[in-house]
N, C-alpha and C positions, 0 to 999 in steps of 0.2 A: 393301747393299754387295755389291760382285760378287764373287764369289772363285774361284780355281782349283781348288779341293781340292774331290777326289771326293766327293760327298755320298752316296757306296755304295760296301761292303767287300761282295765274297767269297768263303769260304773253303769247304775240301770238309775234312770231318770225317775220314772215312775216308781221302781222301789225307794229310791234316794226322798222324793217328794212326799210319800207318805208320811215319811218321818218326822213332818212337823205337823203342831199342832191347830194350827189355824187354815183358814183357807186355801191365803197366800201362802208359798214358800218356796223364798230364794235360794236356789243351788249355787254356791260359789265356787263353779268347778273349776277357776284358775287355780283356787289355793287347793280347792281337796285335788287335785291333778298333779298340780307342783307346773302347771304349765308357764314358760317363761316368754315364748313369742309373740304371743297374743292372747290377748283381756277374752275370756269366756265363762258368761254364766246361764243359768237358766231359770226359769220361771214357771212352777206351776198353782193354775188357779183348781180347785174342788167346784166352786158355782159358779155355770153360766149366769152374767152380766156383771161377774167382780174383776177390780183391775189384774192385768196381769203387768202391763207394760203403765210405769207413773208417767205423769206429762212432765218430757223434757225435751232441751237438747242438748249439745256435748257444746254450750261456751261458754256455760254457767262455772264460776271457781271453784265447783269438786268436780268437772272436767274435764279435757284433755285434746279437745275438738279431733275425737273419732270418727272415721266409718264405721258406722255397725251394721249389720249382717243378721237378722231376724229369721228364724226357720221356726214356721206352726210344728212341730213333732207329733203332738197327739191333742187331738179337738180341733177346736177353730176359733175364728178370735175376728175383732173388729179394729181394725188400724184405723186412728185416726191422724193425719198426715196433713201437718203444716193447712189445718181445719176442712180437708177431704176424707170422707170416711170410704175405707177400702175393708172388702171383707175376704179375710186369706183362711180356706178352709187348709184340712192336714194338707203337710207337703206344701205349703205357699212359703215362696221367699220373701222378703223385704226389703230391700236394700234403701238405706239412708245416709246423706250429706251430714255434716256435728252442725248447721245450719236450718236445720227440720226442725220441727217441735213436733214432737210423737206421743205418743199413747196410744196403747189397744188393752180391749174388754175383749173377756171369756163369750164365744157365743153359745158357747156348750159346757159342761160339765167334764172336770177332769182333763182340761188345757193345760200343756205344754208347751211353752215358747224358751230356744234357745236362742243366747245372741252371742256376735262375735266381734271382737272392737277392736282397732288398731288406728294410730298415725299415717295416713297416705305418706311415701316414702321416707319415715322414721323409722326409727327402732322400736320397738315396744320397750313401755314404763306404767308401774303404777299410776293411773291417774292421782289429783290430789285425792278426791271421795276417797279411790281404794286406801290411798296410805294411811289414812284415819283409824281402820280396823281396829287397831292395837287402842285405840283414843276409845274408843267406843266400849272394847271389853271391859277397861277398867271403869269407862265412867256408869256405865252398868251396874257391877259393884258398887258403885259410892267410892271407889279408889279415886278422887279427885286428883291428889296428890302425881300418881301413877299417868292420869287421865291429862293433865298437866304433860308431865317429861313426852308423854307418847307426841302430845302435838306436836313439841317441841324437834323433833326429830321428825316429825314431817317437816316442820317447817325449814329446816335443814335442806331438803330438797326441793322444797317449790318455795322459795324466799317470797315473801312481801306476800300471799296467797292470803285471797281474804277469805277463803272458808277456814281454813287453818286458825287465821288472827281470828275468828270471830269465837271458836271453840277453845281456842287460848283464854280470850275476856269470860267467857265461858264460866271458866274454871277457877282463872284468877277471883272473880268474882263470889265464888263460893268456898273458896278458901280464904275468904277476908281480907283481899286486898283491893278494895276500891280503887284507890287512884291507879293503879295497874291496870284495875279492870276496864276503866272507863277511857285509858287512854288508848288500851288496846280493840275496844268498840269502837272507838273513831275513825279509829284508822282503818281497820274493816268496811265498816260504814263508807267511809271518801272510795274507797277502792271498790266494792260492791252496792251501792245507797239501796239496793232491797231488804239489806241486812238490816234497817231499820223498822220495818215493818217484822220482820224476826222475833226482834231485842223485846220489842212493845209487851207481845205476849209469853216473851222466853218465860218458864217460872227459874232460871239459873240465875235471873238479873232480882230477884226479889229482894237480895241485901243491899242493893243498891239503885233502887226503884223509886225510893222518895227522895232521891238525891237531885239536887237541883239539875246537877252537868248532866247527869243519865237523860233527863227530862228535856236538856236543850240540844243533847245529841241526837235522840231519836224523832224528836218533835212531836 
């Protein structure tokens, strides 16, 4: 079948990156791509020794226990690797297990780090984090309401996911319904118990911060 749609995107990293206004700035070039196969984004820092890559791994509930795929493009950067520090100038690969805990700093100025993330023999899918997106625009605005339904329809695809439940209590929370809130923090909580140390300093939990349950939930 014949179609009109360009069957080629592209984009310039460094042009793309200038266009925020902080240091940091995350490229989400799955979405501005429309790419469907696999999870890619990119990373540029303006000062050397600012993060470019946060400390994680991929088994945390926003997710998905990926391989990722780390390429220095422009500068250089310090990997730190499951607490190995590795220094990958331009042109350094990375490769990583969703069982690594990662992070790398700028070692220069005007760093570049792309990555590329997939299920070892799966399909590609939104992690839970990505499906949040739509969660996040509206709660941005103060759209609670909006900020609500969007979880909800993640949570549609990754059922029982405690980052999902925890941004549901989230919301419930500040839409004034306590007991929804606090039951939906539990349950989070049992399914991820980091999420308690979260809730403690959330400011979303404030309408329900002197409440006794909140108090015996999060300890």
């Amino acid at each position: 079948m014949a179609t009109t749609e360009t069957p080629y995107r592209v984009l310039s990293l460094p042009d793309r990156a200038h266009e925020g206004d902080d240091d940091r700035v995350y490229v989400r070039l799955r979405r501005e791509l429309d790419i469907g196969a696999f999870g890619a984004s990119a990373v540029y820092q303006a000062q050397s020794g600012g993060e470019v890559i946060g400390e994680h791994d991929e088994l945390g509930p926003g997710a998905d226990h990926q391989e990722e795929l780390y390429t220095v493009v422009q500068g250089s950067a310090t990997f730190t690797l499951d607490g190995e520090e590795i220094e990958t100038p331009h042109g350094s690969v990375v490769f990583v297990q969703p069982g690594t805990t990662r992070k790398a700093v700028a070692t220069s100025d005007d760093t570049i780090v792309l990555a590329v993330g997939g299920r070892r023999g799966k399909a590609y899918r939104v992690p839970p984090g990505g499906e949040l997106f739509d969660f996040f625009e509206h709660y941005n605005e103060k759209d609670y309401e909006g900020a609500l339904a969007a979880c909800h329809v993640a949570l549609e695809k990754f059922p029982g996911n405690a980052l999902i439940l925890y941004n549901i209590a989230c919301m419930q929370s500040l839409l004034g319904q306590p007991d929804q809130a606090l039951e939906t923090l539990g349950t989070a909580i049992e399914k991820w118990p980091r999420f308690k140390e979260n809730a403690q300093k959330d400011d979303d939990f404030a309408p329900v911060r002197e409440d006794p349950r909140f108090l015996e939930t999060v300890g």
